[in-house]
Rosetta silent file (secondary structure, phi, psi, omega in degrees, C-alpha in Angstrom):
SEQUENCE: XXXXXXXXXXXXXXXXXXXXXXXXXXXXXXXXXXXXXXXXXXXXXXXXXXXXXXXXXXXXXXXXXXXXXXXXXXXXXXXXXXXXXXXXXXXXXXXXXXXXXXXXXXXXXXXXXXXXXXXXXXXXXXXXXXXXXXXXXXXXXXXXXXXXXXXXXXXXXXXXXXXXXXXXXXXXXXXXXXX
SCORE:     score description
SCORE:     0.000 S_00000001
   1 L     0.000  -43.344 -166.085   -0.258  -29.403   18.898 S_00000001
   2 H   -64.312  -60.845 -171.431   -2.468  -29.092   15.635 S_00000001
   3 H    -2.664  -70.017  159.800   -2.633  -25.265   17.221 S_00000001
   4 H   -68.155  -45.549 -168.707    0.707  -24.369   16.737 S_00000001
   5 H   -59.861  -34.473  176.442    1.399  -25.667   13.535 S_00000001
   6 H   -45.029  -50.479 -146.924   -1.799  -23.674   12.473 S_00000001
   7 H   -92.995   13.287  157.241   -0.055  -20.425   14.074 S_00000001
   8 H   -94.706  -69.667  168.580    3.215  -21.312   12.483 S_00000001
   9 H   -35.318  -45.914 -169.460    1.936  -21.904    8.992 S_00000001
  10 H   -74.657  -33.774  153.789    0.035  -19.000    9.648 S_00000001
  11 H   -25.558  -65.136 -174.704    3.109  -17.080   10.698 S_00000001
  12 H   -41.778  -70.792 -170.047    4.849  -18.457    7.942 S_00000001
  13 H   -50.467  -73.742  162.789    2.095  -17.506    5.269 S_00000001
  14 H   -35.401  -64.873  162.524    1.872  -13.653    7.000 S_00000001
  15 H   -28.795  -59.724 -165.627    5.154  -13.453    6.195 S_00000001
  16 H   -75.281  -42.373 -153.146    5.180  -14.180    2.632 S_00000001
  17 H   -99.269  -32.556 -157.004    1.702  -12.513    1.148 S_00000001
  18 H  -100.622  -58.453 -167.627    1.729   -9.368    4.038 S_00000001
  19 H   -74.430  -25.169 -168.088    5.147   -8.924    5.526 S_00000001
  20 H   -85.560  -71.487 -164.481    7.540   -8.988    2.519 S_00000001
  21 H   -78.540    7.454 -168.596    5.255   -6.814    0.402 S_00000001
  22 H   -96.690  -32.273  178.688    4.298   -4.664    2.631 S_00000001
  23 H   -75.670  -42.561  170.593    8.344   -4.087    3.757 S_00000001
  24 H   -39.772  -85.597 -163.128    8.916   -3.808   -0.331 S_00000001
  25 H   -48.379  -50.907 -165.737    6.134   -1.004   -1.069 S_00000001
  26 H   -85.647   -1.451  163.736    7.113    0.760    1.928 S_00000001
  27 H   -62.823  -48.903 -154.472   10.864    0.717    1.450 S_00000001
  28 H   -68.595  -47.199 -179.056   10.163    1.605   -2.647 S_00000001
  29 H   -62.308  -50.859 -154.584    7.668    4.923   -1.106 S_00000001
  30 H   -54.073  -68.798 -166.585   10.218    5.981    1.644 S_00000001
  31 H   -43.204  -59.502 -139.981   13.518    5.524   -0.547 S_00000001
  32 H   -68.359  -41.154 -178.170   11.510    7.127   -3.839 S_00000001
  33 H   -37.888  -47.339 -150.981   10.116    9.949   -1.359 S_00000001
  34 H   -77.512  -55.865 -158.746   13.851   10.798    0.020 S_00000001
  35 H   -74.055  -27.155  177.761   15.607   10.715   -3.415 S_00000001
  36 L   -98.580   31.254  137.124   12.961   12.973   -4.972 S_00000001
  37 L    82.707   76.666  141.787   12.965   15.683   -1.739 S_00000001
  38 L   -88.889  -54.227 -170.156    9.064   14.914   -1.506 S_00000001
  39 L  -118.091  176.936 -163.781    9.626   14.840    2.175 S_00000001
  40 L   -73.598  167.187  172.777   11.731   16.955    4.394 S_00000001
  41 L   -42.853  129.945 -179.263   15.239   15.670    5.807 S_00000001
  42 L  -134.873  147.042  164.899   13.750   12.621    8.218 S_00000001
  43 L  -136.244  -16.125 -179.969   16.556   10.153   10.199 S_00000001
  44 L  -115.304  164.135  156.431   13.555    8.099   12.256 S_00000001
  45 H   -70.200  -29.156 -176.324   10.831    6.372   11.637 S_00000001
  46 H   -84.416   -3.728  179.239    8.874    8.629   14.397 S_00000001
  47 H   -92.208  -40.247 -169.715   10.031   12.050   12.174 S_00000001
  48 H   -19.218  -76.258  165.643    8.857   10.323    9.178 S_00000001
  49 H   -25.576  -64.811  176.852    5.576    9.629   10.419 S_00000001
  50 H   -64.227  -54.652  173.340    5.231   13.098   11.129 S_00000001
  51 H   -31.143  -45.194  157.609    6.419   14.475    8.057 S_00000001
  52 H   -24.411  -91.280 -155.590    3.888   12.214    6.720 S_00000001
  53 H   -47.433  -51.846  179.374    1.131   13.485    8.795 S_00000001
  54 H   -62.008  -17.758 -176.840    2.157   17.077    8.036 S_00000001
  55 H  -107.069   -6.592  177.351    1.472   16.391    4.367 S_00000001
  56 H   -64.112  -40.882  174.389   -1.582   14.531    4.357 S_00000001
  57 L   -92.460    1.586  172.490   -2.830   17.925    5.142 S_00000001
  58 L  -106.868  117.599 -164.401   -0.937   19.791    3.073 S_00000001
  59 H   -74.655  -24.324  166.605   -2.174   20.324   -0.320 S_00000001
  60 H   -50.792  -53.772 -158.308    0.924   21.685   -1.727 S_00000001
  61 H   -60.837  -24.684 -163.178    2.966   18.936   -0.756 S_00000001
  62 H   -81.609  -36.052 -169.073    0.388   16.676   -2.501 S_00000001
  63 H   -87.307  -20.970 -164.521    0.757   18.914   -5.967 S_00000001
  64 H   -93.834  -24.999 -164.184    4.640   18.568   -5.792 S_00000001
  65 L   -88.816  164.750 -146.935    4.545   14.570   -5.310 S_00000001
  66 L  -103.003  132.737  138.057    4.204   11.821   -8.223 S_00000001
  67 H    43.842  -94.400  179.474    0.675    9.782   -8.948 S_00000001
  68 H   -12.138  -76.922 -154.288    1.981    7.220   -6.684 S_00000001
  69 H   -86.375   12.124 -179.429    2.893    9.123   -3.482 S_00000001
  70 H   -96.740  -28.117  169.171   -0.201   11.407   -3.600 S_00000001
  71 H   -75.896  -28.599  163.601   -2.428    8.742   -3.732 S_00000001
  72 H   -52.052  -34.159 -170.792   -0.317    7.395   -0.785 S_00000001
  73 H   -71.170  -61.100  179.898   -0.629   10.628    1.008 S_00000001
  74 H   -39.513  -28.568 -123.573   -4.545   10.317   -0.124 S_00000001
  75 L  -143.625   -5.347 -167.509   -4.638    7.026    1.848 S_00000001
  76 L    54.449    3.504  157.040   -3.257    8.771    4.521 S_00000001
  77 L   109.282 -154.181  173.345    0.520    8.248    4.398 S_00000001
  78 H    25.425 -148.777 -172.887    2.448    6.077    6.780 S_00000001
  79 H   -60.821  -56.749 -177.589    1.706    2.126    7.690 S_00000001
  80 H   -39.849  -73.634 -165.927   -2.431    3.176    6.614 S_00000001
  81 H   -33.368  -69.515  173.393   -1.195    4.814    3.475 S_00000001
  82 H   -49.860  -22.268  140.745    0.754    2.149    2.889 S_00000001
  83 H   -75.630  -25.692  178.247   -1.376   -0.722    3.129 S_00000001
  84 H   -61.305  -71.019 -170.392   -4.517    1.715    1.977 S_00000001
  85 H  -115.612   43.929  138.779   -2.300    1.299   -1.650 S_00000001
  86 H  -101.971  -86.168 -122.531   -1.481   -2.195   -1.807 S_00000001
  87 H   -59.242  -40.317  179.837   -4.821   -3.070   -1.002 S_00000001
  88 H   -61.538  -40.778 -141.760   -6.069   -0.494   -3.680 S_00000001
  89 H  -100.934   -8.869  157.884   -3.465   -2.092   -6.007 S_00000001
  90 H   -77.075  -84.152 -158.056   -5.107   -5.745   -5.030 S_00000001
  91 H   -52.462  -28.354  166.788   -8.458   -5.286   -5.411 S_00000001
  92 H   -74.804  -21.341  166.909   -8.075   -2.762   -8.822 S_00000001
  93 H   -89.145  -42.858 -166.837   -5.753   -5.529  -10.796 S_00000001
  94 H   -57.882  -47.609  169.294   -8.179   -7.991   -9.706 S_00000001
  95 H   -61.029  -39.368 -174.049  -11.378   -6.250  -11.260 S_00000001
  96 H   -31.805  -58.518 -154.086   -8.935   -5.381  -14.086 S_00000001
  97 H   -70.294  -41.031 -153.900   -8.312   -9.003  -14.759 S_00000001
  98 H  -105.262   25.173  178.751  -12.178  -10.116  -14.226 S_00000001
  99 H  -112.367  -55.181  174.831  -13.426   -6.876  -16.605 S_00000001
 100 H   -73.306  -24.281  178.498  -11.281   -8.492  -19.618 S_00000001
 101 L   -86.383  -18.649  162.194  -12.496  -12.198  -18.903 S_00000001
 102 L   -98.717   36.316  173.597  -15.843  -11.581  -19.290 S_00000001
 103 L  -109.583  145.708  178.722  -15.267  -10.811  -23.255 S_00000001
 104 L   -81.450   -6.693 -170.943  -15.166  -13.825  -25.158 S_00000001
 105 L  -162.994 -167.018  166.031  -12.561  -11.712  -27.433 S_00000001
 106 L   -97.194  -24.684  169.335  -11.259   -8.525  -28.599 S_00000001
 107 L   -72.331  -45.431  176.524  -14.072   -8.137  -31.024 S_00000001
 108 L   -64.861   -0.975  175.159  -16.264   -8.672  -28.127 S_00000001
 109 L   -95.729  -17.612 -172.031  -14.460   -6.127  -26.069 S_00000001
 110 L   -99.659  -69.880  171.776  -15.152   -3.562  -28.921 S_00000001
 111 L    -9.351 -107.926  -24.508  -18.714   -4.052  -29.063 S_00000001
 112 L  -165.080  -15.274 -176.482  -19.129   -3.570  -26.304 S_00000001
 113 L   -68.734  127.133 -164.235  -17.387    0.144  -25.689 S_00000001
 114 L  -143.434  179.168  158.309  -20.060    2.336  -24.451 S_00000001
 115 L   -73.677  -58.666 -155.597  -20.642    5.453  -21.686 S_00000001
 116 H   -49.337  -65.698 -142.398  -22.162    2.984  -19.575 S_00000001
 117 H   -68.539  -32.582  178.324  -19.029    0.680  -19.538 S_00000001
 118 H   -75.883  -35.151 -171.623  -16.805    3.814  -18.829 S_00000001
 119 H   -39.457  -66.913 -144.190  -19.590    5.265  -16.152 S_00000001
 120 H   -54.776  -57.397 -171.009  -19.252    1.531  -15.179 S_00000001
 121 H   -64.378  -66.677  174.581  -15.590    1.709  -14.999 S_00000001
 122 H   -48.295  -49.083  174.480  -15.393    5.004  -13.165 S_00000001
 123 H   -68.964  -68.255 -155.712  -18.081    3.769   -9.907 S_00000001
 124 H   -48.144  -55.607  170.742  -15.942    0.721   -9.649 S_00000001
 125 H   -92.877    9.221  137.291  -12.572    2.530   -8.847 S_00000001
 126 H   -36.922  -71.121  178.429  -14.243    4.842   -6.833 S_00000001
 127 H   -41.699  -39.445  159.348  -15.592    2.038   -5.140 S_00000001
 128 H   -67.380  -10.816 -168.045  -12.300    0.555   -4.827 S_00000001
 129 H   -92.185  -26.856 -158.113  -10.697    3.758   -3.755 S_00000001
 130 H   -91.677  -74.127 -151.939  -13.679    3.413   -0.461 S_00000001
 131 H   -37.632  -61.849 -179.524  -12.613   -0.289   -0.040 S_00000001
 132 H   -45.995  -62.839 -172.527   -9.035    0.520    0.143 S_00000001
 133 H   -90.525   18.486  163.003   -9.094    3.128    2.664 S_00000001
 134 L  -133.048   60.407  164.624  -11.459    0.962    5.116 S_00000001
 135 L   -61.943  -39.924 -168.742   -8.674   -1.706    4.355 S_00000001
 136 L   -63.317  -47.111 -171.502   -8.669   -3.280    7.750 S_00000001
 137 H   -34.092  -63.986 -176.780  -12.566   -4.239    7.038 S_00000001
 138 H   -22.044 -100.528 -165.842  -11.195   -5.845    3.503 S_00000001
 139 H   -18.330  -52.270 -177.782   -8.518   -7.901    5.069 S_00000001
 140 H   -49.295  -40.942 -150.899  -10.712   -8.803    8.001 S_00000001
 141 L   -97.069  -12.251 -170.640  -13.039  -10.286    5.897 S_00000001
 142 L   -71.144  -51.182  171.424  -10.025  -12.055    2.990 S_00000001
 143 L   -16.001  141.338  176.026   -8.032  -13.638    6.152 S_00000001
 144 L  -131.595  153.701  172.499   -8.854  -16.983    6.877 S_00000001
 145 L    79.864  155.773 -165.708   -8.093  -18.690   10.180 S_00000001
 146 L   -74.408   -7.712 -179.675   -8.122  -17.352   14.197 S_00000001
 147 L  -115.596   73.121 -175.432   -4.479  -15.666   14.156 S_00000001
 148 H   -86.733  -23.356  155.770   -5.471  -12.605   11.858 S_00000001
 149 H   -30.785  -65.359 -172.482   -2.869  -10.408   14.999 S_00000001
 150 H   -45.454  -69.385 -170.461   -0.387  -12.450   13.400 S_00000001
 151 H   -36.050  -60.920 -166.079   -1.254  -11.015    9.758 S_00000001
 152 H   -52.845  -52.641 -171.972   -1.668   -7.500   11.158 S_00000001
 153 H   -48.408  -74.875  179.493    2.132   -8.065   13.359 S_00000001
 154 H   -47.625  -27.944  161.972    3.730   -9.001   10.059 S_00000001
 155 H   -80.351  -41.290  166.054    2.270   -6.239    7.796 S_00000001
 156 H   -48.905  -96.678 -175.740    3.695   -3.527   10.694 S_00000001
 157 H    -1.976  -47.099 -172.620    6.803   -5.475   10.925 S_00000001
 158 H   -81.098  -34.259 -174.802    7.301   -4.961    7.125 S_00000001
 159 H   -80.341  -43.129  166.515    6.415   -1.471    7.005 S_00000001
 160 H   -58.353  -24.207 -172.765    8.720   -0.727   10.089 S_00000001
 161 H   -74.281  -66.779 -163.112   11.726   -3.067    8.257 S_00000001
 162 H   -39.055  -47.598 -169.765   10.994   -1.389    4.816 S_00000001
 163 H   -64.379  -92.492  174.274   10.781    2.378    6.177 S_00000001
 164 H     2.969  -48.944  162.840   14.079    1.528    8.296 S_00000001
 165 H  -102.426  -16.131  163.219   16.040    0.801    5.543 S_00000001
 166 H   -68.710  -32.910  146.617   14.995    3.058    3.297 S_00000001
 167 H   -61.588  -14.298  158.605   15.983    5.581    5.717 S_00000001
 168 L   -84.377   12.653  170.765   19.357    3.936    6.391 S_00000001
 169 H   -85.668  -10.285  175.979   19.932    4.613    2.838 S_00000001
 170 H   -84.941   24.684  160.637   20.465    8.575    4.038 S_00000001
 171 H   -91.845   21.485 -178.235   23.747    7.437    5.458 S_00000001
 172 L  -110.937  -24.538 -173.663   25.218    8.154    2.234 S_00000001
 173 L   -79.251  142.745  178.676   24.080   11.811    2.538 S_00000001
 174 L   -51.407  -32.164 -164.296   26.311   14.547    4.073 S_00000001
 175 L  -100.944   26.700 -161.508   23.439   15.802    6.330 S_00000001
 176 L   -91.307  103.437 -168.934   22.915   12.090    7.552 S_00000001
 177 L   -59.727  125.204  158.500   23.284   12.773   11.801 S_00000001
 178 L   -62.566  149.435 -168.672   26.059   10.471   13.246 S_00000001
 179 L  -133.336    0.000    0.000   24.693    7.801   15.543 S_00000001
C-alpha cells in the first residue's frame, strides 16, 4: 500500500515540476516557431519532428531563428531540445542566484570584478551548456525515489500535449488541412 501512494505522489509531483513545464516551454517554442515562419508549414507532431531534425542541421535555418530557438535547435530540437533548455535554464538561474549570494554586498560585488571572474563566468556556462545537453544524466541524478519512468512519462506527455496544441493553433490558418 505505502507503494502506491509513493507512485501516486510521485505521479502527482511529475506532473507539477516536469509535465506542466515541460507542456508550457514546448507549446511557447512550437506556437513562437509557427507565428514567426521559423519552421515550414507542419499539421503533426511526426512532421514537426522532422522539420526539427532538418534544421538542427541546417545552419541557415539556425541564422534566421531568435536566441531562444537556436539554442533549442543547438540542444537538438524536439522533446531533447526541449528539455536540453529547461534544464539549461535550471541549472544557469541557479548558479546565477548562488554567484550573487556569495557577495556580502554590492560593494563587495564590485571589488571583486576581474578577468578571472568573467573567465570564471564564461567555463561555468559552458559547463552548463555540457550538463544540459547530457540532461537525462542531470535528472537521473536530481530525481529522488524508484519511479524516475514516471518523471520521464510526464515530461513526454507534456511535450506531446504542449506541441499538440500549439499546432492546433494552425486551425486558424487558411492552409490548415481539414481533418
Amino acid at each position: 500500500m505505502l507503494g502506491l501512494v509513493r507512485m501516486i505522489e510521485t505521479f502527482f509531483s511529475a506532473a507539477l515540476k516536469a509535465g506542466i513545464p515541460v507542456a508550457l516551454a514546448s507549446y511557447g517554442l512550437i506556437w513562437w516557431a509557427l507565428k514567426n515562419d521559423y519552421l515550414e508549414s507542419v499539421f503533426s507532431v511526426k512532421e514537426l519532428e522532422r522539420e526539427v531534425k532538418r534544421q538542427t542541421k541546417d545552419k541557415e535555418a539556425k541564422l534566421k531563428a531568435d536566441r531562444v530557438h537556436s539554442k533549442w535547435l543547438a540542444f537538438g530540437g524536439g522533446f531533447y531540445g526541449v528539455v536540453g533548455l529547461l534544464t539549461y535554464a535550471v541549472v544557469e538561474l541557479g548558479e546565477i542566484r548562488d554567484f550573487f549570494l556569495q557577495f556580502e554586498g554590492i560593494g563587495a560585488f564590485i571589488s571583486n570584478i576581474s578577468i578571472e571572474m568573467f573567465i570564471g563566468l564564461f567555463i561555468e556556462a559552458f559547463m552548463n551548456f555540457v550538463i544540459a545537453i547530457a540532461w537525462p544524466i542531470y535528472w537521473l541524478t536530481e530525481i529522488r525515489g524508484g519511479h524516475v519512468w514516471i518523471w520521464f512519462g510526464m515530461a513526454y506527455g507534456g511535450y506531446w500535449s504542449g506541441t499538440r496544441l500549439a499546432l492546433r493553433q494552425l486551425a486558424d490558418r487558411d492552409d490548415y488541412p481539414e481533418s
